[in-house]
C-alpha positions, 0 to 999 in steps of 0.5 A: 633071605636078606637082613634085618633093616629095623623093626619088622623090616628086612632087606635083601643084599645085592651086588654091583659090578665092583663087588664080584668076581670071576674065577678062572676056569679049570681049561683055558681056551685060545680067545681067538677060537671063542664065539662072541655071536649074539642072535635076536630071534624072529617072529619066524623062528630064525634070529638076527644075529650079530658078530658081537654081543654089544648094543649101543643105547638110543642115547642123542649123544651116542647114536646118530644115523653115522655112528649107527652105521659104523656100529653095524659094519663093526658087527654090533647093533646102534640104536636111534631114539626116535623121540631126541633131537634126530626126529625133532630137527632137519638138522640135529648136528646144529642143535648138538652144538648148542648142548656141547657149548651150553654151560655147566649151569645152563646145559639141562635147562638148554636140553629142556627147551631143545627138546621141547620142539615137536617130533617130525613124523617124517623124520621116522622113515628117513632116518631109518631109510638112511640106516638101511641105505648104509647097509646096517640093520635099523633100530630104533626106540620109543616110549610105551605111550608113543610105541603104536605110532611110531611102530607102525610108521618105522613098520612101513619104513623097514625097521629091523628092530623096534625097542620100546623103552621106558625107565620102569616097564610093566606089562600092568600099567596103570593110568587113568590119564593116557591108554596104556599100551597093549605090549602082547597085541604091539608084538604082534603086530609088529613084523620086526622084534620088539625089545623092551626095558627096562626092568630088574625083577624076576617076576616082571622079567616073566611077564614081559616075555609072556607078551612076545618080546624078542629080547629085555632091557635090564637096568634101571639107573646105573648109566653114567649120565642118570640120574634116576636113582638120586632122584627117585631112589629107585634100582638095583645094582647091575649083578643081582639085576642081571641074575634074577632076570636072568633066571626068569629067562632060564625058568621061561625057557623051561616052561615054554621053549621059546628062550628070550635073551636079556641085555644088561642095560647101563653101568658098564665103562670098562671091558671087565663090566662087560664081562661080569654082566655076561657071566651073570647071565647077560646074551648081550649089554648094551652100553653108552658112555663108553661109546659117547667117548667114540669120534663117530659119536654125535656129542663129541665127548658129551653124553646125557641120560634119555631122560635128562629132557622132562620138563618136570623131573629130569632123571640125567644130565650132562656129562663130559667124558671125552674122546678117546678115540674111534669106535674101532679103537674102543670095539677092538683096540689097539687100546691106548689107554690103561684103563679097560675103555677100549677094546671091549670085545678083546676083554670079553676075549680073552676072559672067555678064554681064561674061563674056558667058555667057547661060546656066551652060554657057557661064559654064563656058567662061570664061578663068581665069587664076592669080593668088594676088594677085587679092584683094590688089592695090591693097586696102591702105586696104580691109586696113588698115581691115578693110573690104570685101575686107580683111576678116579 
């Protein structure tokens, strides 16, 4: 499998978003009678469920305490990185300011030192106290290194979910300077689901969910404001990612029973992104760009990777993508944009619908094809003018 690159070495072939499509099935069905539900399980054997299939990233531009909420009460889960700027500072909005104002020149570097301030223990509880006060499901994210820490003291606060969250995650870490974390013994220990990512491969995909976790992060470097794969020249592109993870779910739920959700993680700004992710495998996706472009949303139209704070090899920056309007607007519509930005679960509807998938499982067995000119053909005028999916 795959093609020869030069002497001795071959590559596989792998596929973004842009290069596939969906084929419409032979029975449509109504998009309103269609289940868009989503279910993290417990360690109990029941699940957290979620009206819709969508998670907002920990990401200090898109999630704060208010956005989260709102996220909840539309039927979703938002996540808060519990190592940004909400555990760091009493009062995060100001030291947002100071980002969405930095300069062009200036805004990494800025970025850098405000995140070099010390996390704040606890600011861990009171954030999620607060979630819990809103009355939504509190979630939130750590690196590996953190996650014993952090887990134990969101624990005692009530987290409902904890994500452990890295730009590569392994079961096997090796390091000579720092204890690497026990994932199996972490996930037992914790009372609420352990989600983890991220990751792209079939055989890691195996072993993370051999540990326990609830559910995997699938993604390393498609995010709007990322810039992993500059850098480090690292991932791949979001469809192949998601089938071969996705048949490590299916292989794992064979061998054992116990089915172990994937989330597509990142490169997803329109409805149709999100609808290929969840043909090719995905239970759910979770997205960040599209929702930093919510009101609700803390960077007020600004958005930057978790990674953009290293103090040595920044892995995102900051970018501008706007306010388009609520997160209502941009979950359910009306839309006002031609574009595919807004109603999201409107998208994943009525494609559900046109494929006759009553619910996501089946939505996974849709027929995808190949075909790089999917957004192109007939689209001239659309290109020309810069509108709807001629969009640049």
């Amino acid at each position: 499998m795959g093609m020869w690159i030069g002497r001795n070495r071959k590559a596989r072939v792998t596929y973004g978003f842009d290069e596939i499509a969906l084929v419409p099935g032979n029975v449509t069905i109504n998009p309103d009678e269609v289940d868009t539900g989503f279910g993290i399980p417990t360690r109990e054997g029941g699940e957290i469920g979620l009206k819709i299939p969508i998670l907002a990233s920990a990401m200090d531009g898109v999630a704060d305490v208010r956005f989260c909420a709102t996220m909840g009460r539309l039927g979703g889960l938002g996540v808060i990185n519990l190592e940004g700027v909400q555990t760091r500072y009493e009062n995060p909005a100001e030291v947002l300011e100071q980002v969405v104002n930095a300069g062009k020149g200036q805004a990494t570097s800025l970025i850098q030192k405000l995140y070099a301030e010390p996390i704040k223990e606890e600011l861990i509880g009171r954030r999620i106290e607060e979630l819990k006060r809103a009355g939504v499901l509190a979630a939130v994210s750590s690196i590996p290194q953190k996650a014993e820490r952090y887990g134990a003291l969101a624990q005692e606060a009530g987290v409902d979910v904890f994500v452990v969250q890295s730009t590569v995650s392994t079961v096997r870490h090796v390091s000579s300077r720092y204890r690497s974390l026990d994932l199996a013994a972490f996930c037992r220990d914790m009372k609420a689901p352990v989600l983890i990512g991220n990751t792209v491969t079939y055989g890691v995909t195996l072993e993370l969910m051999e540990c326990g976790v609830a559910g995997i992060l699938v993604g390393v470097g498609p995010g709007a404001a990322c810039t992993s794969r500059g850098v480090l020249g690292l991932g791949v592109p979001q469809v192949t990612a998601t089938v071969d993870c996705a048949a490590a779910r299916d292989y794992h739920f064979k061998r054992t029973g116990r089915f172990v959700p994937i989330i597509t993680d990142g490169g997803m700004s329109k409805g149709g992104d999100v609808c290929k992710a969840l043909a090719c495998g995905a239970d759910a996706v979770m997205v960040g760009s599209a929702f930093a472009r919510a009101r609700e949303a803390p960077g007020r139209g600004n958005h930057w990777g978790m990674a953009t704070p290293h103090a040595n090899l920044p892995r995102g920056t900051r970018i501008r993508v706007g306010i388009s309007g609520t997160l209502e607007q941009i979950l359910f519509g009306p839309a006002e944009v031609d574009d595919g930005s807004q109603n999201l679960v409107g998208a994943v509807r009525t494609c559900m619908g046109s494929v006759g998938a009553e619910d996501i499982r089946r939505f996974q067995e849709t027929e995808i094809i190949i075909a790089p000119s999917i957004k192109t053909e007939g689209k001239l005028f659309q290109t020309v003018q810069n509108v709807g999916m001629g969009l640049r």
